[in-house]
TINUNU-39184 format. One record per residue: x, y, z of N, C-alpha, C, O, CB in turn; residue number from 0. Coordinates in steps of 0.05 Angstrom, whole numbers, padded with zeros to 5 digits. Atoms other than C-alpha are relative to their C-alpha. Last residue first. Glycine has a CB too. Example, Ala and Ser with C-alpha at 12.3 -4.5 7.8 and 13.67 -1.06 7.14 Angstrom:
BEGIN
atom nu:-00016; nv:-00024; nw:-00001; cau:00273; cav:-00021; caw:00143; cu:-00015; cv:00022; cw:00014; ou:-00005; ov:00044; ow:00018; cbu:00009; cbv:00009; cbw:-00029; resi:1
atom nu:00018; nv:-00024; nw:00000; cau:00246; cav:-00090; caw:00156; cu:00018; cv:00024; cw:00000; ou:00039; ov:00024; ow:00013; cbu:-00020; cbv:00001; cbw:00025; resi:0
***
This chain:
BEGIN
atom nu:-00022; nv:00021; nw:00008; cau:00363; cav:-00570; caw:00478; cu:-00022; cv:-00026; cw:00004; ou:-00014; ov:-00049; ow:00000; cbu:00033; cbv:-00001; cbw:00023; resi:83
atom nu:00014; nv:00027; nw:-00008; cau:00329; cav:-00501; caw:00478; cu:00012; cv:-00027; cw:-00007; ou:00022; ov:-00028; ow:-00030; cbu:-00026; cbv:-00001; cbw:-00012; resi:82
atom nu:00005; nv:00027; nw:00018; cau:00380; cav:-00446; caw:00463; cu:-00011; cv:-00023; cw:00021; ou:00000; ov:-00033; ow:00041; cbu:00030; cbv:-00011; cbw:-00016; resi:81
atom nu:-00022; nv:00019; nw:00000; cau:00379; cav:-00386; caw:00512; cu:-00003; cv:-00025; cw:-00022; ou:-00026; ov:-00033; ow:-00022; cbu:00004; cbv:-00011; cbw:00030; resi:80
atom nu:-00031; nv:-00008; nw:00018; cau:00341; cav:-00326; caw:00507; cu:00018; cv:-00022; cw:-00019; ou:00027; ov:-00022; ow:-00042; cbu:00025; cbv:00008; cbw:00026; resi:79
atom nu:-00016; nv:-00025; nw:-00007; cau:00304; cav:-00347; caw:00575; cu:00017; cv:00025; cw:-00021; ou:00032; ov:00044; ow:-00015; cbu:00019; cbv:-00012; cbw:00016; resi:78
atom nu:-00033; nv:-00005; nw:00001; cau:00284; cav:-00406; caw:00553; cu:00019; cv:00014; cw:00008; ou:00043; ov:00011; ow:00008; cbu:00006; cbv:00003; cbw:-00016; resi:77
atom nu:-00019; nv:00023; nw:-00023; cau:00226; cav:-00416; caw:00585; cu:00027; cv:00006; cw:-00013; ou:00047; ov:00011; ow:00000; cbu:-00008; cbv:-00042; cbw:-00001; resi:76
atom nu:-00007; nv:-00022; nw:-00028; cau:00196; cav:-00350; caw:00546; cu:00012; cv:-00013; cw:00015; ou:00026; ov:00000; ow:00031; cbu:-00022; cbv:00012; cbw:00018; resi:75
atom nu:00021; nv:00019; nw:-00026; cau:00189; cav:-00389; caw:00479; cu:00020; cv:00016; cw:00022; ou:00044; ov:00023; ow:00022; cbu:00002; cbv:-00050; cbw:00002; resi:74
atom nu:-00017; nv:00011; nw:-00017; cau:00206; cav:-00340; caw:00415; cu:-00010; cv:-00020; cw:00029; ou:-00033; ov:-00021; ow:00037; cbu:00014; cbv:00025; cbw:00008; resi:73
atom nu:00013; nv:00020; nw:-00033; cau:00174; cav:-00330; caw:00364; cu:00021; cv:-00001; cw:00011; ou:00043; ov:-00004; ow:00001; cbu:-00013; cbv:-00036; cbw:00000; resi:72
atom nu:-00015; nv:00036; nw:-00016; cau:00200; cav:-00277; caw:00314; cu:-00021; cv:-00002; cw:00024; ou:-00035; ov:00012; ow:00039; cbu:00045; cbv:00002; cbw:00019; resi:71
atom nu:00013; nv:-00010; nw:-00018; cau:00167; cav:-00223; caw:00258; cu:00017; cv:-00034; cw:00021; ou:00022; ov:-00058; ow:00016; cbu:-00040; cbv:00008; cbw:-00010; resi:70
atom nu:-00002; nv:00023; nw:-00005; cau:00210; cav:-00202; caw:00204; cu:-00012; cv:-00004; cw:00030; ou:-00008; ov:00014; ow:00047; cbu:00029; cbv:-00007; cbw:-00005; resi:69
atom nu:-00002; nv:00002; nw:-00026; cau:00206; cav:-00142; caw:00172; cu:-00012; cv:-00023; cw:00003; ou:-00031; ov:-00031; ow:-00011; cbu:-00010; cbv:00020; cbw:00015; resi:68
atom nu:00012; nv:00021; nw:-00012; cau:00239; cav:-00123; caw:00106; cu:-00008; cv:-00004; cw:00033; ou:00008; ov:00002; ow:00050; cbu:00016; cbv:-00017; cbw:-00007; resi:67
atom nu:00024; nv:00005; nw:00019; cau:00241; cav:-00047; caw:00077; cu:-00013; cv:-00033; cw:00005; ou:-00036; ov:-00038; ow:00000; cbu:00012; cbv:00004; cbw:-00035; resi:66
atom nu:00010; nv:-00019; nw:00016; cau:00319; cav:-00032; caw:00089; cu:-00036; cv:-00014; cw:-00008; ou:-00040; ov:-00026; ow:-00029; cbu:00025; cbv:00003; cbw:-00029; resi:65
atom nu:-00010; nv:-00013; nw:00026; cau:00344; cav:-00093; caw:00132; cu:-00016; cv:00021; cw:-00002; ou:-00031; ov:00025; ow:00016; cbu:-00002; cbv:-00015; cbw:-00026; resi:64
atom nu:-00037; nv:00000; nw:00002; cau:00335; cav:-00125; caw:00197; cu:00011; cv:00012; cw:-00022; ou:00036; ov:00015; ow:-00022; cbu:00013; cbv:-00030; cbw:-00002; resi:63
atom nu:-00017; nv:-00011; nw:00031; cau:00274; cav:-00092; caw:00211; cu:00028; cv:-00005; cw:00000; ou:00048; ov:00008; ow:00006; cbu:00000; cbv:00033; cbw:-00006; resi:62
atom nu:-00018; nv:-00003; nw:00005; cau:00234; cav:-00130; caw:00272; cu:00009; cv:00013; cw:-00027; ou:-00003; ov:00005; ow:-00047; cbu:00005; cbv:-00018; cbw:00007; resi:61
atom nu:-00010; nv:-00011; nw:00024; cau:00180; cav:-00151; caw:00299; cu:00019; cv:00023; cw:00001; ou:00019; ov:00042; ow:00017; cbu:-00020; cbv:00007; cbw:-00014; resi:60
atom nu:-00021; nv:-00028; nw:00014; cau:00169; cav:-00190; caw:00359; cu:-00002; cv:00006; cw:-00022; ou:-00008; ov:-00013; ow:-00036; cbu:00027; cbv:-00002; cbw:-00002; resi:59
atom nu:-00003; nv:-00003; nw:00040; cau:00128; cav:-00245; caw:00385; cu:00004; cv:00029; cw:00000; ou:-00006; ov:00048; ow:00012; cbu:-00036; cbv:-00008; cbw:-00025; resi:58
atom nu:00002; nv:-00025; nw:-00003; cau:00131; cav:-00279; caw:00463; cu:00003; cv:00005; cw:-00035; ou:00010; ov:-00011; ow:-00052; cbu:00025; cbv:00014; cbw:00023; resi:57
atom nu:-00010; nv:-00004; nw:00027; cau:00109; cav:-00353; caw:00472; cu:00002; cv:00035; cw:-00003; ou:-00018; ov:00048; ow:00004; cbu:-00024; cbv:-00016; cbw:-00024; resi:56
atom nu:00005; nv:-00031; nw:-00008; cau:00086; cav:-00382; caw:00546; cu:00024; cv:00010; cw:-00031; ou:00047; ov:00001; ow:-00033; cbu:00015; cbv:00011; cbw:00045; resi:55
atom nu:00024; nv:-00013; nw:-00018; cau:00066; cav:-00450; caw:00555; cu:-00007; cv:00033; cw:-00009; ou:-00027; ov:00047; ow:-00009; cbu:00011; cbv:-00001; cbw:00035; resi:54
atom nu:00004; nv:00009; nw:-00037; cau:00123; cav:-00473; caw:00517; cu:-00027; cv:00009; cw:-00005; ou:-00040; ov:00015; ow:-00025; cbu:00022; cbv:00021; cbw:00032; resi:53
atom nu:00019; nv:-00015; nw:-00004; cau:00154; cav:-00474; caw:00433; cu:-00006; cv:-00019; cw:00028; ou:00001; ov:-00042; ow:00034; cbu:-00023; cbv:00003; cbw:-00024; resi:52
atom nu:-00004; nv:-00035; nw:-00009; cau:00221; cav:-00491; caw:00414; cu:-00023; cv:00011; cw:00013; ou:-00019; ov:00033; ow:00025; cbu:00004; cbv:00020; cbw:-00026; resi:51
atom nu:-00021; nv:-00001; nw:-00017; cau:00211; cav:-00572; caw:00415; cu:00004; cv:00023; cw:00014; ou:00004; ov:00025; ow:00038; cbu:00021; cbv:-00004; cbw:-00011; resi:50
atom nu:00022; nv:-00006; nw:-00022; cau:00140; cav:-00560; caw:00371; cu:00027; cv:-00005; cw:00027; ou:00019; ov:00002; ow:00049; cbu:-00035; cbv:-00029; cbw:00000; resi:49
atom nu:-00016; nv:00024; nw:-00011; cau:00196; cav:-00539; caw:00315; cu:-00019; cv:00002; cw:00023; ou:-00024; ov:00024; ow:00033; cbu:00036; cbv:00003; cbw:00006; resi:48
atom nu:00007; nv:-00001; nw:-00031; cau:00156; cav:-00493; caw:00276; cu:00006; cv:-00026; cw:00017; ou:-00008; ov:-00046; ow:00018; cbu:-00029; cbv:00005; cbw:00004; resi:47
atom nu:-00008; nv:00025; nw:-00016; cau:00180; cav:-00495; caw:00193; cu:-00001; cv:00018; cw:00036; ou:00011; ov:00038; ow:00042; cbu:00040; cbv:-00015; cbw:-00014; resi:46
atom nu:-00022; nv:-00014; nw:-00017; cau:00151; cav:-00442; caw:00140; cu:00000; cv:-00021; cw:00025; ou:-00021; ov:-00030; ow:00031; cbu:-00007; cbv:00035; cbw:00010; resi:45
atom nu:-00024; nv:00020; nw:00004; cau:00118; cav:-00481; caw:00085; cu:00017; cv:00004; cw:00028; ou:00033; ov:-00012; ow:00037; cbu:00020; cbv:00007; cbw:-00029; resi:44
atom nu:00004; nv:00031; nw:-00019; cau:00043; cav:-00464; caw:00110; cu:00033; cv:-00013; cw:00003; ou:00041; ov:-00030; ow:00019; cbu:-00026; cbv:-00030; cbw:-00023; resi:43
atom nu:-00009; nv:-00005; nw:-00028; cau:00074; cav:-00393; caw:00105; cu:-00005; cv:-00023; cw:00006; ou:00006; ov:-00033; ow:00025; cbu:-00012; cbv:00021; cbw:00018; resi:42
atom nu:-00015; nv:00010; nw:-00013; cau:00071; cav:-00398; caw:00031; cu:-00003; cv:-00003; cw:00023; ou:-00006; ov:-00027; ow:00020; cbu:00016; cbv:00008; cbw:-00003; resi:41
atom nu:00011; nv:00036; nw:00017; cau:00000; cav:-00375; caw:00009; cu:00027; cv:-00017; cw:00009; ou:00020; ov:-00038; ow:00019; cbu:-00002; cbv:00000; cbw:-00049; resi:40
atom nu:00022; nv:00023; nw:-00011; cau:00008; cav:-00322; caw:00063; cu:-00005; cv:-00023; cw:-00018; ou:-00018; ov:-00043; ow:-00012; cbu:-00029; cbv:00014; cbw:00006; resi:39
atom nu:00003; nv:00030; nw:-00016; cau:00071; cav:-00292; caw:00039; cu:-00019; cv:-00013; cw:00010; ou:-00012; ov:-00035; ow:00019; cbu:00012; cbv:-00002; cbw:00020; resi:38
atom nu:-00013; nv:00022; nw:00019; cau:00044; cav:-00234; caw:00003; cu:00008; cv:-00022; cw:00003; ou:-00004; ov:-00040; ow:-00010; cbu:00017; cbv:00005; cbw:-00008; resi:37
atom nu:-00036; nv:00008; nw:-00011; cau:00012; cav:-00212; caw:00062; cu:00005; cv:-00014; cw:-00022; ou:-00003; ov:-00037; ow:-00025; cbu:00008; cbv:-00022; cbw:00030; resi:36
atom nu:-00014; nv:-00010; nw:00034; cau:-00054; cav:-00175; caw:00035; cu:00027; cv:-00009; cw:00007; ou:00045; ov:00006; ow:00002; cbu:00002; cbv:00040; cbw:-00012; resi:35
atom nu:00016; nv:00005; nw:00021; cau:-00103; cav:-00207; caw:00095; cu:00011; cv:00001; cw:-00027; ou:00003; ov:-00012; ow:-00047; cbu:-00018; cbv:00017; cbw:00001; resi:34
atom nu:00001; nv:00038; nw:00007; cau:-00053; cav:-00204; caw:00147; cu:-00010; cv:-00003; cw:-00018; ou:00006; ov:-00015; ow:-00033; cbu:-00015; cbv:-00022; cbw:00017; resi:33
atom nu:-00003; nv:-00004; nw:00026; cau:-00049; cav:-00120; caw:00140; cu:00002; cv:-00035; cw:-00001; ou:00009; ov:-00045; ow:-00022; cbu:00028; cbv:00023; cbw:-00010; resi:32
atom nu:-00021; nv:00018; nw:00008; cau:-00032; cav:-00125; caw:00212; cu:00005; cv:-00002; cw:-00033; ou:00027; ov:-00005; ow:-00044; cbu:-00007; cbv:-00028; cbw:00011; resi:31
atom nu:-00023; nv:-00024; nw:-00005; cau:-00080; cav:-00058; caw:00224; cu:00027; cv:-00023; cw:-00003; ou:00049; ov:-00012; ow:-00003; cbu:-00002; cbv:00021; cbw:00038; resi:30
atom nu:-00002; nv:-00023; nw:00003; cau:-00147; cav:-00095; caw:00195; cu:00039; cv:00025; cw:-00007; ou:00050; ov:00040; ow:-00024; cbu:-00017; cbv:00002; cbw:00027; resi:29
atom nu:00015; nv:-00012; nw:00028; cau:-00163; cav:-00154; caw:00198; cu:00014; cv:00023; cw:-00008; ou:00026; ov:00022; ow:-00030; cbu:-00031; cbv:00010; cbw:00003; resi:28
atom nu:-00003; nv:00022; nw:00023; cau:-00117; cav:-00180; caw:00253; cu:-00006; cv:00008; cw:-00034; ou:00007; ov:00007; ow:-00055; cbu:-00022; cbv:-00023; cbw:00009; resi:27
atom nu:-00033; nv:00014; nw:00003; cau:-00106; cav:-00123; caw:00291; cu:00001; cv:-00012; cw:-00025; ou:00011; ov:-00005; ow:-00047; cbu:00009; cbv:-00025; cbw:00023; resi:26
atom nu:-00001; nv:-00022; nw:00017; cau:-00188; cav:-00099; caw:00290; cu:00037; cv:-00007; cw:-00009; ou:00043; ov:-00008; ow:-00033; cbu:-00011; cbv:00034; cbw:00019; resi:25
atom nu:00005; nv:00003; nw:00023; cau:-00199; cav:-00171; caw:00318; cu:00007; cv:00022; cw:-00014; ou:00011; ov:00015; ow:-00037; cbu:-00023; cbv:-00007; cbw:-00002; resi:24
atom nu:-00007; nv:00019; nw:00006; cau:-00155; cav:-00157; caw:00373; cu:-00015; cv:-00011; cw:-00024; ou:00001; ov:-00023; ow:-00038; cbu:00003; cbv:-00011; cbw:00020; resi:23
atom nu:-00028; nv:-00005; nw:00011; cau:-00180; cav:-00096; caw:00387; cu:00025; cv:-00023; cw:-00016; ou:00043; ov:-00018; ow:-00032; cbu:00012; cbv:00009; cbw:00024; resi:22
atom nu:00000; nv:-00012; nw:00026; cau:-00249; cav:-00121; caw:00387; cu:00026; cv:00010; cw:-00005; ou:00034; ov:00008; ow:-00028; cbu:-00020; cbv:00021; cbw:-00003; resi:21
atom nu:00006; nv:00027; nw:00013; cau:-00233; cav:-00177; caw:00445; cu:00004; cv:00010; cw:-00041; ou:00014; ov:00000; ow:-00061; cbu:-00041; cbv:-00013; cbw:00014; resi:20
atom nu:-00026; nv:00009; nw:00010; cau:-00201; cav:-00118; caw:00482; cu:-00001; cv:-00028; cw:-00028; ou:00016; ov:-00036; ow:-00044; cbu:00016; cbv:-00013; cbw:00031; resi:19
atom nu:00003; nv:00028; nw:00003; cau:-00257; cav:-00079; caw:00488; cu:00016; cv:-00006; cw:-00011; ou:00023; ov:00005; ow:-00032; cbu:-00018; cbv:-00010; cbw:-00010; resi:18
atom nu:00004; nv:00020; nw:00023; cau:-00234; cav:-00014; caw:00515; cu:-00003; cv:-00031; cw:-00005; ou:00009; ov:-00047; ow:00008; cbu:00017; cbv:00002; cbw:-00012; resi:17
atom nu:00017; nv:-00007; nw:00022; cau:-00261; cav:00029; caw:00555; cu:00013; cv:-00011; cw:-00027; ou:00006; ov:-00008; ow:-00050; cbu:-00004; cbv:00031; cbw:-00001; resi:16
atom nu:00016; nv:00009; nw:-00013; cau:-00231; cav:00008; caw:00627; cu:-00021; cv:-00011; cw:-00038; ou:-00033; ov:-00030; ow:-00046; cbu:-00012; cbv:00026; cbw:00028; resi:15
atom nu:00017; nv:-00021; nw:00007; cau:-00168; cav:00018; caw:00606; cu:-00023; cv:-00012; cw:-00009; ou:-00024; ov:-00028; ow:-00028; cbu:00010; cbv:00019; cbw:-00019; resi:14
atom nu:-00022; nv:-00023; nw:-00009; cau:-00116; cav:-00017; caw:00655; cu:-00021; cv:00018; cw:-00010; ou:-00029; ov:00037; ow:00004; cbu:00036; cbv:00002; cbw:-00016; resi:13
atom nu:-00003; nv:-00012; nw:-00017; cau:-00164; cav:-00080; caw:00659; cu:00015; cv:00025; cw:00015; ou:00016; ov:00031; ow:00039; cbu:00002; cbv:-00013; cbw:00005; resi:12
atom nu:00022; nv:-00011; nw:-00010; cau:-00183; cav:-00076; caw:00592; cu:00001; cv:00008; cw:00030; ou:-00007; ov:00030; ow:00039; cbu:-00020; cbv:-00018; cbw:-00005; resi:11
atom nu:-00005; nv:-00031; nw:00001; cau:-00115; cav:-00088; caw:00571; cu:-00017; cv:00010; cw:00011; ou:-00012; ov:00030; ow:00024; cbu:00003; cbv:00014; cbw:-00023; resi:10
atom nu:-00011; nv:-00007; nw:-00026; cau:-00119; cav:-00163; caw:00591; cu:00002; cv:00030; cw:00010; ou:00006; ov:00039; ow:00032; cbu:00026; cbv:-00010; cbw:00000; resi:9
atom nu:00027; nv:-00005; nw:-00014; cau:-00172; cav:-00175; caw:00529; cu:00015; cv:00012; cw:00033; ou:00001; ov:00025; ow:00049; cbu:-00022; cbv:-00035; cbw:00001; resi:8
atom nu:00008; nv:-00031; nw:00001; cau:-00107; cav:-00149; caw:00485; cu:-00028; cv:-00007; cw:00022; ou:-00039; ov:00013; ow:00030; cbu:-00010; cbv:00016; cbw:-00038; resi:7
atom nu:00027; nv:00003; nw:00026; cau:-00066; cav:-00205; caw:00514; cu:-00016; cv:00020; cw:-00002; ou:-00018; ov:00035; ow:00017; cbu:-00023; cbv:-00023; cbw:00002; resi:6
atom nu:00027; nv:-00001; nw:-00008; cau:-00005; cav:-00183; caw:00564; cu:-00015; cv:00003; cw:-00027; ou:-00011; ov:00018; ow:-00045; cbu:-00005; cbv:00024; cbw:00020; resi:5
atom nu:00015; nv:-00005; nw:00023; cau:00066; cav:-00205; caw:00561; cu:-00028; cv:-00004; cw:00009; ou:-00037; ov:-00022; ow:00024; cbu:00008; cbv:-00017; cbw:-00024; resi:4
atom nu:00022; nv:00024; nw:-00004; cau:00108; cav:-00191; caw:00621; cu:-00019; cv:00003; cw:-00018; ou:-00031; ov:00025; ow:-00018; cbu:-00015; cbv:-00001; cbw:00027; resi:3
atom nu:-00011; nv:00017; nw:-00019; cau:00180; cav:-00159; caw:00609; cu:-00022; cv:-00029; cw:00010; ou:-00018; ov:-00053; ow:00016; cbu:00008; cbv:00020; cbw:00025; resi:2
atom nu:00020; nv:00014; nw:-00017; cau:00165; cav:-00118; caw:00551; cu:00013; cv:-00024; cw:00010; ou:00027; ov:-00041; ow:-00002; cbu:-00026; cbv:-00007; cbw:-00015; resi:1
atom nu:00004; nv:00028; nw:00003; cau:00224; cav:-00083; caw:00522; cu:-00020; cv:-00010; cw:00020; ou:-00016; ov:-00006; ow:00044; cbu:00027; cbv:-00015; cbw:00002; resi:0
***
């Protein structure tokens, strides 16, 4: 479990030889498969409480079932804990 979240241009500083800017475009396009997401004509519906969200946002995925994966926000002030 990652403890301190690091952006792909941040990686560069561990390895020297990669451009982080292109990894991060190669993600998107490419190795997320975003482009063929069946859900993307929906997702505008999907509900973001600006309450839950900080400064600092961590993202997960997940298999809670056989074949679905689910990807979560979470806000890092919280600790875990329910925002009130």
């Amino acid at each position: 479990m990652d403890t301190y979240p690091i952006d792909t241009c941040s990686l560069e500083k561990f390895y020297p030889h990669l451009n982080g800017k292109q990894l991060s475009e190669q993600y998107k396009e490419h190795l997320s498969d975003f482009n063929g997401w069946e859900a993307k004509e929906h997702a505008c519906e999907w509900l973001v409480f600006p309450e839950n969200t900080g400064e600092y946002l961590s993202i997960d995925e997940t298999a809670l079932s056989d074949g679905e994966l689910y990807t979560i926000v979470t806000n890092k002030a919280s600790k875990g804990k329910r925002v009130r």
